[in-house]
C-alpha positions in Angstrom: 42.8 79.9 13.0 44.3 76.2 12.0 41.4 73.8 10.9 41.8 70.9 11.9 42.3 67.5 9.7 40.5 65.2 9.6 42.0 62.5 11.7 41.9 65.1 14.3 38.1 65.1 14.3 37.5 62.0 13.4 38.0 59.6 16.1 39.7 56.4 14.8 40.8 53.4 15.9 44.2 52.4 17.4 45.9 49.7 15.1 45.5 46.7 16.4 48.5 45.2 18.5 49.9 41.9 16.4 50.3 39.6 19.4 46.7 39.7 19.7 46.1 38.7 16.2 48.5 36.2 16.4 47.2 34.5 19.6 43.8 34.7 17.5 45.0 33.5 14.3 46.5 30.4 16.2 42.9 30.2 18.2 40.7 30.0 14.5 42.6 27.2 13.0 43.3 24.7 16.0 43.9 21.3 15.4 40.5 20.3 14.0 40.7 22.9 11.7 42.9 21.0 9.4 40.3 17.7 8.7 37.3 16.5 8.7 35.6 14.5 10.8 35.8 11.5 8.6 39.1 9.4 8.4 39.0 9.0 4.9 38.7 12.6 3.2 36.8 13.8 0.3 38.0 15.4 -2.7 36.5 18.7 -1.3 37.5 18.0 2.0 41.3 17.9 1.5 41.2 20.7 -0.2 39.9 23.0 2.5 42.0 21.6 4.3 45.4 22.4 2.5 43.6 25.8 2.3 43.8 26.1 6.1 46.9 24.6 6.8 48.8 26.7 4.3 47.0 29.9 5.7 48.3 29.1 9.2 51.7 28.7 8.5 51.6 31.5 6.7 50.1 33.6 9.1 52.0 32.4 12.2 55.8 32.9 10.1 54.3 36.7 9.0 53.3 37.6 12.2 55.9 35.8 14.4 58.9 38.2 14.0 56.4 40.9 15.6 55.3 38.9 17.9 58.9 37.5 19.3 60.1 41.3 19.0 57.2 42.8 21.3 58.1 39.7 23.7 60.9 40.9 24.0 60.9 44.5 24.7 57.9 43.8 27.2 60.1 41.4 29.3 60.6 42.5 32.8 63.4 40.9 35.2 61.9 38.4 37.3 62.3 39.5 41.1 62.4 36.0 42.1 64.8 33.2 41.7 64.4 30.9 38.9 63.0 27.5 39.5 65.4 24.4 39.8 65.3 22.3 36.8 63.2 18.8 36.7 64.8 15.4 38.0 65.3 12.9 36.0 62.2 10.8 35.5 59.8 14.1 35.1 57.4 13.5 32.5 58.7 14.4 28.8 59.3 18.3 28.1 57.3 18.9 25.1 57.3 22.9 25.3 58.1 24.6 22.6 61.8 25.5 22.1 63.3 28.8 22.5 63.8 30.8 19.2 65.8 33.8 18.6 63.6 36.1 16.1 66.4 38.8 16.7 68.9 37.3 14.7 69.4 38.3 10.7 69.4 34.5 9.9 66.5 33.6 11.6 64.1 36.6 10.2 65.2 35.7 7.0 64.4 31.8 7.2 61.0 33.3 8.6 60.0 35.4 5.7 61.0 33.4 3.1 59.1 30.5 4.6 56.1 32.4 5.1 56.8 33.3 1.0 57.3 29.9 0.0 54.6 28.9 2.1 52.2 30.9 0.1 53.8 30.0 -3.1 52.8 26.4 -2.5 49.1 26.7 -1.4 48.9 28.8 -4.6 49.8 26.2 -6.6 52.7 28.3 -8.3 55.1 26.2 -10.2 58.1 25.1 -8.6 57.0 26.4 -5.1 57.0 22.6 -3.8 60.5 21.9 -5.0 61.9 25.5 -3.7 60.3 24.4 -0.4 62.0 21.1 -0.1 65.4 22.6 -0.4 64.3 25.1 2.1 63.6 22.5 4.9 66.5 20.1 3.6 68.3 23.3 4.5 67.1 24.1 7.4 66.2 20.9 8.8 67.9 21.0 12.5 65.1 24.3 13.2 61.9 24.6 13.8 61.4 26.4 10.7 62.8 23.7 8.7 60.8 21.2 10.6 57.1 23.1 9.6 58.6 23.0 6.2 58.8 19.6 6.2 55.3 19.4 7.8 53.4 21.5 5.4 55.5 19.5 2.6 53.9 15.9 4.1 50.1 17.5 4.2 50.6 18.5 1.0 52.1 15.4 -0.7 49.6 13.5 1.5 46.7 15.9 0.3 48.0 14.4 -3.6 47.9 10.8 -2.5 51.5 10.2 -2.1 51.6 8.8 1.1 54.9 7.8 0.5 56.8 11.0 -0.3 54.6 12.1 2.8 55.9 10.0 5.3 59.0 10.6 4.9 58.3 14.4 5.5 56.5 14.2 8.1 59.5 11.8 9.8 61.6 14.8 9.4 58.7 17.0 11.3 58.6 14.7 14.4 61.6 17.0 16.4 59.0 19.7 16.3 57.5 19.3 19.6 55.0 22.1 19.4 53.0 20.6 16.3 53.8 16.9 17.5 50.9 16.1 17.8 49.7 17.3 14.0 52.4 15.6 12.7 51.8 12.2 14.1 48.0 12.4 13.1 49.0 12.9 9.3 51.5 10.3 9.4 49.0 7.8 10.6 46.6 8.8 7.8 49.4 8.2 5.7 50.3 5.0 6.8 46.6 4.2 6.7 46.7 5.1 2.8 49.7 2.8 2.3 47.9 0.0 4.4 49.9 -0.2 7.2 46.8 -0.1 9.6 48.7 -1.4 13.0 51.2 1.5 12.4 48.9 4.0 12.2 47.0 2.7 14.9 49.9 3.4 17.5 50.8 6.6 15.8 46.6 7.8 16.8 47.1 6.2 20.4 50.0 8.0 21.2 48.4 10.9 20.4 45.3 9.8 22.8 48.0 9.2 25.2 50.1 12.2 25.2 47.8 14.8 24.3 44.6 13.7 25.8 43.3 17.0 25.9 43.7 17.6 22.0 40.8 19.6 20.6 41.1 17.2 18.1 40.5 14.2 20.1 36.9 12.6 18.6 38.8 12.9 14.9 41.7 10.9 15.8 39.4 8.5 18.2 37.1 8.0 15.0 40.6 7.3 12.6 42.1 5.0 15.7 38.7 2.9 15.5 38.8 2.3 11.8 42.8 1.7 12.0 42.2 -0.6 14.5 39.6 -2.7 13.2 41.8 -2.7 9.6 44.4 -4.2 11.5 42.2 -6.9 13.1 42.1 -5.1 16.4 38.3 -4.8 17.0 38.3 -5.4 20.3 41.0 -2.5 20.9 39.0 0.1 18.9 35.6 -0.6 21.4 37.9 -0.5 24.6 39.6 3.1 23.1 35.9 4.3 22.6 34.5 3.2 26.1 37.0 5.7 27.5 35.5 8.7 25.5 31.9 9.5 27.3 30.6 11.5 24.1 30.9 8.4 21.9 26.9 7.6 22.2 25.8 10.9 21.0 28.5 11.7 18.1 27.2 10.1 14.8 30.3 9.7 13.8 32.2 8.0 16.8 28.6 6.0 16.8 29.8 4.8 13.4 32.6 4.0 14.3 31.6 2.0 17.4 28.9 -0.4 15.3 31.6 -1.0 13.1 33.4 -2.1 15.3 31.0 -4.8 17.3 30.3 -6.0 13.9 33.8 -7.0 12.9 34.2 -8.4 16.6 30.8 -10.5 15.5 28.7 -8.3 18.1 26.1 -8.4 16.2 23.1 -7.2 18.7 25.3 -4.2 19.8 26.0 -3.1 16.6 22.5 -3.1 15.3 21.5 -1.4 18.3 24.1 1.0 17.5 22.9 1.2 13.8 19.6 1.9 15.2 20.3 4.9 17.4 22.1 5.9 14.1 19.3 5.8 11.9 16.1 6.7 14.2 18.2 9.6 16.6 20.5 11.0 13.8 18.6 10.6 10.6 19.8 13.6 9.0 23.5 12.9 9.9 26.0 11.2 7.2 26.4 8.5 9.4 22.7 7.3 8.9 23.1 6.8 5.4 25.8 3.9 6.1 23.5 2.7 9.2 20.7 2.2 6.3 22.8 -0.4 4.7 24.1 -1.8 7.7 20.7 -2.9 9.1 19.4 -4.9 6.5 22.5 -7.0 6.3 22.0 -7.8 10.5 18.5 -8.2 9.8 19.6 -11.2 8.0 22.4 -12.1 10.5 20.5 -12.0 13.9 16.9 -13.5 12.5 14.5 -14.0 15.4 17.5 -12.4 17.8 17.3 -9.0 15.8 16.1 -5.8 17.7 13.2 -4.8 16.0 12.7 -0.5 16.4 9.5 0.4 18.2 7.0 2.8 17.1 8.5 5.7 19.4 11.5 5.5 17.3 9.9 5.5 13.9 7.9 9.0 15.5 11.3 10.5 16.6 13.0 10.0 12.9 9.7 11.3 11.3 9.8 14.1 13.7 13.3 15.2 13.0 11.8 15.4 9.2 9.3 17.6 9.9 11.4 20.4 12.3 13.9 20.3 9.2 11.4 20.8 6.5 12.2 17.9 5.2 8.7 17.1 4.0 9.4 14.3 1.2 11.1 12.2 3.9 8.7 13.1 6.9 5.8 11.9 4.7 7.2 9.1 4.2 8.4 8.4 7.7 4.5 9.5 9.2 3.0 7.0 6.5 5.0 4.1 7.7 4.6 4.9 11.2 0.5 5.1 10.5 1.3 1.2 8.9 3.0 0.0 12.1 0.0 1.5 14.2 -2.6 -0.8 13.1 -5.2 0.3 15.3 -7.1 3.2 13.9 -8.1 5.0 16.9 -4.7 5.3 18.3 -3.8 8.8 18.5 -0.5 8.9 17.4 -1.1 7.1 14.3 -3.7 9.9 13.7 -1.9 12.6 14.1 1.0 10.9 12.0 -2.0 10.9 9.2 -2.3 14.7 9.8 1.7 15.4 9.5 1.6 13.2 6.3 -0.9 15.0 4.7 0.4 18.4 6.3 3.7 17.3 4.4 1.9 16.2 1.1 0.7 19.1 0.4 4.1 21.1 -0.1 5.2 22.9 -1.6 1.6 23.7 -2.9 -1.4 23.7 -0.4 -4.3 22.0 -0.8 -6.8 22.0 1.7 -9.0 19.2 0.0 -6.4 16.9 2.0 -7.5 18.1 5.1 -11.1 18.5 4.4 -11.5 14.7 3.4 -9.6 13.7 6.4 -11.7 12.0 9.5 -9.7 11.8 12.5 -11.4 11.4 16.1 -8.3 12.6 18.8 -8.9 15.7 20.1 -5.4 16.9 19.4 -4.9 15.5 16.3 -8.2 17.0 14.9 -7.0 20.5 16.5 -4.1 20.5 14.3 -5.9 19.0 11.3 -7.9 22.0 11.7 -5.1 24.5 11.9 -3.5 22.9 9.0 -6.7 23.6 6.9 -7.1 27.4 8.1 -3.2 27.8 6.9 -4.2 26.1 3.8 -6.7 28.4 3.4 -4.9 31.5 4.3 -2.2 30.1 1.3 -4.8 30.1 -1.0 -6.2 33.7 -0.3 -9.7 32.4 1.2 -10.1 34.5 4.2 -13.6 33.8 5.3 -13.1 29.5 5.1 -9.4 30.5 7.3 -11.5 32.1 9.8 -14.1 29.7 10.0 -11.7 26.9 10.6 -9.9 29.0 13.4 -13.3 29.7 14.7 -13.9 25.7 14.6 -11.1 25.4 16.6 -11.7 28.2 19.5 -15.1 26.3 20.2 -14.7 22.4 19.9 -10.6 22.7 21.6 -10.2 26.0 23.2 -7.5 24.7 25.4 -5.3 23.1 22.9 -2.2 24.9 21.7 -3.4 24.7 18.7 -5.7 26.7 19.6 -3.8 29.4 20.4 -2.0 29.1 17.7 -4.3 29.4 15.4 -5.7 32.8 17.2 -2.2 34.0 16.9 -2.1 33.3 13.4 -5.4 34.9 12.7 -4.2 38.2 14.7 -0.7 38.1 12.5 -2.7 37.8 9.2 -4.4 41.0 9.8 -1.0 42.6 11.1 0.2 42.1 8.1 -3.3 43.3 6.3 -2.1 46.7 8.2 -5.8 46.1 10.4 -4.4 47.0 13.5 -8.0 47.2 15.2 -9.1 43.3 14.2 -5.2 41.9 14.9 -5.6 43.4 17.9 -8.9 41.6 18.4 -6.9 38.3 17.8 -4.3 39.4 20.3 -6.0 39.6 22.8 -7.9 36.5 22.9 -4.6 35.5 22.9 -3.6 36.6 25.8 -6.9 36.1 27.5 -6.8 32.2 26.3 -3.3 31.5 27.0 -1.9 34.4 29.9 1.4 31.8 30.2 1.5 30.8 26.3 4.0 30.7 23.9 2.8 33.4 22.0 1.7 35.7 24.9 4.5 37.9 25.5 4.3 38.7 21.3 0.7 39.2 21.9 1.2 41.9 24.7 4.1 43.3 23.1 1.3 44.3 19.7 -1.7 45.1 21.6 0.5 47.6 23.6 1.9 49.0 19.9 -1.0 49.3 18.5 -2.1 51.4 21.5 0.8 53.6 21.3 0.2 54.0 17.4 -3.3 54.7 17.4 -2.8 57.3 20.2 -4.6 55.6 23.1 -5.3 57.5 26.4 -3.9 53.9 28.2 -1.0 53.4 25.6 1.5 53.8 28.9 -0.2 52.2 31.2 0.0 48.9 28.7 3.5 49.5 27.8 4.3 49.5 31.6 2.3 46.5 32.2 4.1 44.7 29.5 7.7 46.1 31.3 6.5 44.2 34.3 5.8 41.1 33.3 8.6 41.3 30.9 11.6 43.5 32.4 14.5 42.1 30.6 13.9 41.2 27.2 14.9 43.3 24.0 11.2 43.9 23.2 11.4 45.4 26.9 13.8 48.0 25.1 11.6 49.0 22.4 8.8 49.2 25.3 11.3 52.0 27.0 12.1 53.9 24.1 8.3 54.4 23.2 7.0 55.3 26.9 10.3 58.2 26.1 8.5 59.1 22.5 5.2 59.1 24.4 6.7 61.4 27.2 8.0 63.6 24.7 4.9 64.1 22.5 3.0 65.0 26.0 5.3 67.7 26.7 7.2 65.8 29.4 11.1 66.1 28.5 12.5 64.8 32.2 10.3 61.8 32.0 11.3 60.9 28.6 15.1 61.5 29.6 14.5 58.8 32.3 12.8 56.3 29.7 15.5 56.9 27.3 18.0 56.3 30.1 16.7 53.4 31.4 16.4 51.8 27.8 20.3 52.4 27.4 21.3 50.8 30.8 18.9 47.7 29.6 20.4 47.6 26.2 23.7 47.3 27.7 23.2 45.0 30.1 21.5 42.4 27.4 24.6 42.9 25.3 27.2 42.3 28.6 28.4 46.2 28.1 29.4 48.3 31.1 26.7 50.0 32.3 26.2 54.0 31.2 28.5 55.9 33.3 26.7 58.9 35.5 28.1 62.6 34.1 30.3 64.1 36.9 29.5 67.9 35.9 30.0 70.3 33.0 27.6 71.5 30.2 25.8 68.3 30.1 25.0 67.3 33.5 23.6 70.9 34.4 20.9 70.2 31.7 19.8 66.8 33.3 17.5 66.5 36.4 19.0 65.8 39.3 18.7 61.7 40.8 15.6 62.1 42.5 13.8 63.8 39.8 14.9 60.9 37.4 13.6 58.3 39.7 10.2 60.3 40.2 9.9 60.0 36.5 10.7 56.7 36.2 8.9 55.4 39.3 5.9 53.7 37.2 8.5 51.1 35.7 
């Protein structure tokens, strides 16, 4: 009898077809792939990004000749006539010319691009000047052409514009990568100073490609090109056309830059503003920082003063980032323009200071001295000291602030919070009987909470694992209220292990079944296909006895 190998019984992958790689290769580094979103580059910056462009042009020469060869066998006749050519006057043809990958010469000049290509992002010496005869060579294709391109990023990426603009003049004919081309010759006209250049180089690529991927990058560069050149006005007429410009930091930037060289000096602070209070964590912020003062100064009595909602939304951004060094500071200034004590949101801004003081260390002391008289703000102050608590191992002060809570607020979130916590802290303690305690006051408290469908999901768990009587009938309850969520899954697969350990293999099947079809359907897969006959289908219950056993979900 022949054994069989291994690859006969081991069921393996087909190799994957190179035309699909290719189209994906050419997906992952589109346009914006090779910068940054700030005009002027980093050290770091351009060097990721002569990373990327010299693995895309390595990639697309190696995988091209496969590519072109599979086109070509796959080609069918067309069955109906071809279309008449364009009239003169059609808009410019800008597809990418025809090449032959079939011909000796042109494989060659493809894989010894794709080698020299390599060569050069390596670094290895003499790959640049081995390169530059190659496109001086080959100059009238399109292969000589992306050696000339790659040749102008990289001379560009050293800081010689010059050298670069010449390169990239010889990369123009290229009609596929036009658009790349004219970007990195106006960042090297921008190096050299030539400002107004560069500037009609970026708006001919807003122009002609309007749809480029890359189109908020080369907005930002034609803004700061524009207003080098003395074109202010120009750059804020460019950005009125791009509806995104008020909520990208960096166009944002750009746009206050602007209004401040075209002496637009209440715009621009506004613009600073929304910079500094919306975006505090951005880059852009930083620049915004310095930029304020200096209008401060400018506008006097006309400045535009920010209002204590948007010192609470900066502070606020602080805290969901964990930034609590800045937050503090952020909630302590906001408590200073509050003046009035009893105003709740300068309270609670006192709680969030000293909620951030205390990191990384707690220290409920903070909390304890702390005399606040909003409901809401004393709810959390509460809930902070029960955490700080917890953090310092002193279980029976944690509960008795949690307790606090329950009886003086027990409609706050907080509130409910606080019970959730106390119900995870005994999870965690492995004392399933008192989380489950906490639980369900949980779910009593707050049916339509955040944390109730959590709370369900571990009351009905510790049912099942402590071997309840009504461990189903909660897991079933939980499936209704709950039918298509992943923790619905887990629900499925129990009610099957519960089925099973009561003897109760049909039932189970349908649990299991139903879990599968649910798990597939949260991950977009086709749904489990229904066994047509044979060995296995014999063994299952037939359709009505699976939906009799499923019948309670």
């Amino acid at each position: 009898m022949e054994i069989p190998t291994r690859s006969a019984t081991i069921p393996t992958p087909p190799p994957e077809n190179r035309g699909n790689f290719f189209r994906r290769v050419a997906q992952a580094f589109r346009p914006e792939a090779f910068h940054g979103h700030a005009p002027k580059l980093s050290a770091v910056q351009t060097s990721r990004l002569a990373i990327l462009s010299a693995i895309i042009l390595c990639l697309s020469l190696l995988f091209a000749g496969d590519l072109f060869a599979q086109t070509k066998k796959k080609k069918k006749k067309p069955t109906h006539p071809k279309s008449p050519a364009c009239a003169t006057g059609c808009k410019p043809d800008t597809t990418a010319p025809a090449l032959d990958a079939a011909t000796p010469q042109d494989a060659a000049a493809q894989k010894e691009l794709g080698l020299l290509a390599r060569d050069l992002h390596r670094g290895t010496p003499g790959a640049y000047e081995k390169l530059a005869v190659f496109a001086n060579r080959n100059i009238s294709s399109v292969w000589g052409q992306r050696a000339a391109l790659a040749l102008g990023y990289d001379d560009y990426s050293k800081s010689h514009a010059q050298q670069a603009l010449a390169w990239l003049q010889k990369a123009k004919p290229d009609a596929l990568l036009l658009e790349y081309t004219l970007f990195w010759t106006a960042q090297s006209e921008r190096a050299l100073g030539k400002n107004a250049d560069a500037a009609k180089d970026l708006a001919q690529i807003l122009k002609d490609f309007p749809g480029a991927a890359f189109k908020e990058q080369v907005l930002e560069a034609y803004a700061s090109a524009a207003v080098a050149a003395g074109h202010p006005q120009d750059a804020l007429d460019m950005l009125a056309t791009y509806a995104g410009t008020g909520s990208k930091p960096n166009l944002l930037l750009a746009r206050a830059h602007a209004e401040e060289s075209a002496r637009k000096f209440v715009p621009a602070a506004k613009d600073y503003q929304s910079l500094f209070y919306k975006y505090p964590l951005a880059d852009e912020s930083k620049d915004a920082a310095v930029a304020l003062p200096r209008l401060n100064k400018q506008l006097h009595t006309e400045f535009p003063y920010a209002t204590a909602e948007m010192q609470d939304q900066r502070a606020q951004i602080f805290y969901d980032a964990h930034k609590w060094h800045e937050a503090r500071l952020e909630y302590e200034k906001l408590a200073t323009i509050l003046k009035e004590p009893a105003n709740p949101i300068r309270q609670r801004a006192l709680v969030r200071a000293a909620e951030c003081r205390q990191h990384p260390k707690a220290a409920p002391s903070l909390f304890v001295k702390l005399a606040v008289t909003d409901p809401e703000a004393d709810a959390e102050r509460l809930y902070d000291l029960s955490q700080a608590w917890r953090s310092d191992k002193r279980e029976t002060e944690m509960l008795t602030a949690i307790e606090k809570i329950a009886e003086k607020y027990p409609q706050s979130r907080w509130s409910e919070d606080s019970l959730m916590a106390a119900g995870n802290y005994y999870w965690v303690e492995l004392d399933r009987a008192k989380a489950g305690n906490y639980y369900q006051r949980v779910l009593d408290g707050f049916p339509g909470g955040r944390h109730a469908q959590n709370a369900e999901w571990r009351i009905a768990w510790i049912a099942y694992i402590q071997r309840q009587p009504f461990s189903d009938e909660k897991m079933i309850n939980f499936l209704r209220k709950y039918p298509s969520t992943g923790t619905a899954v887990n629900a499925l697969y129990w009610l099957g292990r519960n089925a099973e350990r009561n003897g109760n293999p049909t039932r189970a099947r349908a649990f299991y079944e139903k879990a599968t079809d649910l798990f597939r359907a949260l991950r977009g897969s086709a749904p489990r296909k229904a066994s047509s006959g044979g060995h296995r289908s014999r063994r299952r219950p037939c359709g009505s006895s699976r939906a009799a056993a499923a019948a309670p979900v």
